[in-house]
Structure formats: C-alpha cells, structure tokens
C-alpha positions in Angstrom: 6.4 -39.5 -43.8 5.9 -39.5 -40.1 3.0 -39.7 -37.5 1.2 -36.6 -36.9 -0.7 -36.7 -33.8 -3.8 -34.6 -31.8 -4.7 -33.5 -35.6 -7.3 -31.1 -35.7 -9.3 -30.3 -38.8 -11.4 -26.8 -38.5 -14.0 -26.8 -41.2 -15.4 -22.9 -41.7 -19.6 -23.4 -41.7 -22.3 -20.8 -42.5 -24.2 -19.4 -39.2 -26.1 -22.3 -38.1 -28.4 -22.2 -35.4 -28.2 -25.3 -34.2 -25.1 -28.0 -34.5 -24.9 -29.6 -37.7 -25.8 -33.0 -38.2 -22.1 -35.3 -38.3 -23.6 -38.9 -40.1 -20.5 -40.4 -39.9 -16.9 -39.7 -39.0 -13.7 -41.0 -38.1 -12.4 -39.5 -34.8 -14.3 -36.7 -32.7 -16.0 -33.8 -33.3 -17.2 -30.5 -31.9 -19.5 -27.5 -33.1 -18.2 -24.0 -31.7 -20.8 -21.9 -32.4 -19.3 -19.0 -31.3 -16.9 -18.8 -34.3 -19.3 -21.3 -36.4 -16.6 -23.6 -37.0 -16.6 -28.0 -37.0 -13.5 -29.1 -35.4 -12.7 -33.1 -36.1 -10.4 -34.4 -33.9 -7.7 -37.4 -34.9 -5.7 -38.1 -32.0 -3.2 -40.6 -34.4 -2.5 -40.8 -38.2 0.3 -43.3 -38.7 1.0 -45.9 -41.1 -2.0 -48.5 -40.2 -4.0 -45.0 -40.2 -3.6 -42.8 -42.8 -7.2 -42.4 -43.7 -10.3 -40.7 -42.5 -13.9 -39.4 -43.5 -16.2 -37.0 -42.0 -19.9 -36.6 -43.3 -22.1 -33.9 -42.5 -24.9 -31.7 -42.9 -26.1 -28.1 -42.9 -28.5 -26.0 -45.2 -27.5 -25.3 -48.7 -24.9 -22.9 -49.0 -22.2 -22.1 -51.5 -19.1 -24.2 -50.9 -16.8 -21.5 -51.0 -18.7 -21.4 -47.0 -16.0 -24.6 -46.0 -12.9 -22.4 -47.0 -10.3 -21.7 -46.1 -10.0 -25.3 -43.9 -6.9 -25.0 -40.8 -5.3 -27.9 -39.7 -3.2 -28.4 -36.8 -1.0 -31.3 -35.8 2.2 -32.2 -33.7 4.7 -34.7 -34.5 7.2 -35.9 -32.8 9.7 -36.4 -36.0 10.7 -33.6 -38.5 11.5 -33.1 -41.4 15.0 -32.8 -41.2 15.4 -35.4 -38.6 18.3 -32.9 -37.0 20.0 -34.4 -33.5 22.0 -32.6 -31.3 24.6 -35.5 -30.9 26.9 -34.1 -28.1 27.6 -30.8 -26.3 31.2 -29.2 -26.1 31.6 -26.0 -23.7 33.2 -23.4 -25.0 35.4 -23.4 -22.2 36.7 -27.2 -22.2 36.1 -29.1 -19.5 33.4 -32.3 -19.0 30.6 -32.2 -21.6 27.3 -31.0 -19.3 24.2 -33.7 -19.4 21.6 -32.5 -21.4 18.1 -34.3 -22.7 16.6 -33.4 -26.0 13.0 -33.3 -27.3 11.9 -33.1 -31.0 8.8 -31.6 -31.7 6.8 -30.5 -35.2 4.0 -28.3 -34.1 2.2 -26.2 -37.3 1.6 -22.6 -36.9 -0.2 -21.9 -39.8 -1.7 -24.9 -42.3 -4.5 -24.4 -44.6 -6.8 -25.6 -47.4 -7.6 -22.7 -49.3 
C-alpha cells in the first residue's frame, strides 16, 4: 500500500551464549544479548522490494521461543492520506505560512 521504511524485525531467541549463526539474510542484523533478541534491519520495502528472508541458527528449542515477533517501521504515507489543504485564523486576516509533514510510525506491531 505504501513504503515502509527503517523496518525492524525483533525475533524473541532462547538464552544463547554466543550470537546465533545468520546463513543468509536480506538486510542487516544484530544480536542483543542483553535482552536475547535478533533484530533484522530493512532500511526500504517498496514496490521493486517487497520481499525478504532471514535464515538462522540456534540450538533446538520449542518454537513457541520466536514469539511474540515486534516490528517497527515509518512511512511517510498513511492510511488515510489526510492533508491539511489551507489554514484560516479564527480571527480573519492573511492565512499564516505553515509546512506539513506526514508520518506513520507503529507503536505497537506484533506476530503473536
């Protein structure tokens, strides 16, 4: 529907003591070990991008380990597509100058 941009996929792993082993993926990635979590970072999914994989590997654990995945994103398009098209004071008088900038950020997205 639109581009999302500086996604960020955060895969729940199982204590690890060392990083996990990423075989192959599409973007970046990055083990915080603090919080044992694989972040993949996508800077752009657009049209000509709308695909990605990311293999990796840890011990054997159950899979309910991986939930629940966040993602996070920004877009610079929403849904609505809402414009502020002018500005009228309340007052009367000349319209002031004003600059607008649409942004979709996500608070709270996940794969449960």
């Amino acid at each position: 529907m639109f581009d999302l941009r500086n996604v960020v996929i955060s895969v729940p792993l199982p204590a690890l003591r060392e990083a996990p082993s990423v075989s192959q993926i599409d973007g970046e990635w990055r083990y915080d070990s603090r919080n044992s979590i694989l972040e993949w970072s996508v800077l752009l999914i657009d049209n000509s991008n709308r695909s990605g994989s990311l293999e990796f590997v840890v011990p054997q654990v159950d899979a309910s380990a991986f939930f629940p995945i966040s993602v996070r994103f920004m877009a610079t398009d929403t849904f609505s597509d809402l414009k502020v098209m002018n500005i009228i004071p309340v007052k009367g008088g000349n319209p002031p100058k004003y600059a607008q900038r649409t942004q979709l950020l996500t608070e709270n997205y996940q794969v449960v």
